[in-house]
C-alpha positions in Angstrom: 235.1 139.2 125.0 238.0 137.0 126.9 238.1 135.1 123.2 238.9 138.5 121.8 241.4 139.3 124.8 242.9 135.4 124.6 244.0 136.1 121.1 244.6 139.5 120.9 248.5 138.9 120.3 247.3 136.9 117.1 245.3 139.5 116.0 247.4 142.2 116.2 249.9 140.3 114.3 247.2 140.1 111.5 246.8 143.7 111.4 250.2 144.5 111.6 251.5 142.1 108.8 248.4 143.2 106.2 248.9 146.9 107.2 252.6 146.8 106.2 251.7 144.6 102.8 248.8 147.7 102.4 252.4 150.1 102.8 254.3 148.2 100.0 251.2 148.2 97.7 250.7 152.0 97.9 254.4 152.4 97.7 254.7 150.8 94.7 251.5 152.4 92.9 253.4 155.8 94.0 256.7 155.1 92.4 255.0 153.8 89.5 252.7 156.9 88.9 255.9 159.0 89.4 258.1 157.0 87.7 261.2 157.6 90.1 261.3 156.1 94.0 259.4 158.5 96.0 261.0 160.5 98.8 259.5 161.1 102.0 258.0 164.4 101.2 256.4 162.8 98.3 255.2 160.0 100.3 253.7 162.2 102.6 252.6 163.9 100.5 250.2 160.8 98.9 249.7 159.1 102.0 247.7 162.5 103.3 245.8 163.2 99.7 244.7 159.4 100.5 243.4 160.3 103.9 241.4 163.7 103.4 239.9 161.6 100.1 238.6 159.0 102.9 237.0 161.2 104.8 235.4 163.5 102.3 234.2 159.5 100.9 232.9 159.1 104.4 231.1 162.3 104.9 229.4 162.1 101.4 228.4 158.6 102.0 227.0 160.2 105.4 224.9 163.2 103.8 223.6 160.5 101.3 222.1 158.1 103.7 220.7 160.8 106.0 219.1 161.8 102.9 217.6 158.4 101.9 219.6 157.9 98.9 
């Protein structure tokens, strides 16, 4: 655990720098499925369809395994 604490500033830095390439990415899929540069609305729009589709992935992944499949 102090190995985790001692380099926590590293890690963070990790996160941080893949979670805003992860940003551009979806940006960029967005404005090309539109075919214009987003606005915000339409952003947000995206960014919250891709949210409630992970967790409806999550809880069906769920209700298989407690079922054994």
């Amino acid at each position: 655990m102090d190995l985790i604490i001692e380099h926590l500033p590293e890690i963070q830095a990790m996160f941080d720098k893949r979670e805003g390439e992860l940003f551009e990415k979806v940006d960029k899929i967005i404005e090309t499925y539109l075919n214009h540069k987003p606005s915000n609305a339409e952003k947000r729009h995206f960014y919250a369809y891709i949210g409630i589709t992970g967790w409806f992935y999550l809880h069906w992944t769920m209700l298989k395994q407690s079922k054994g499949q």
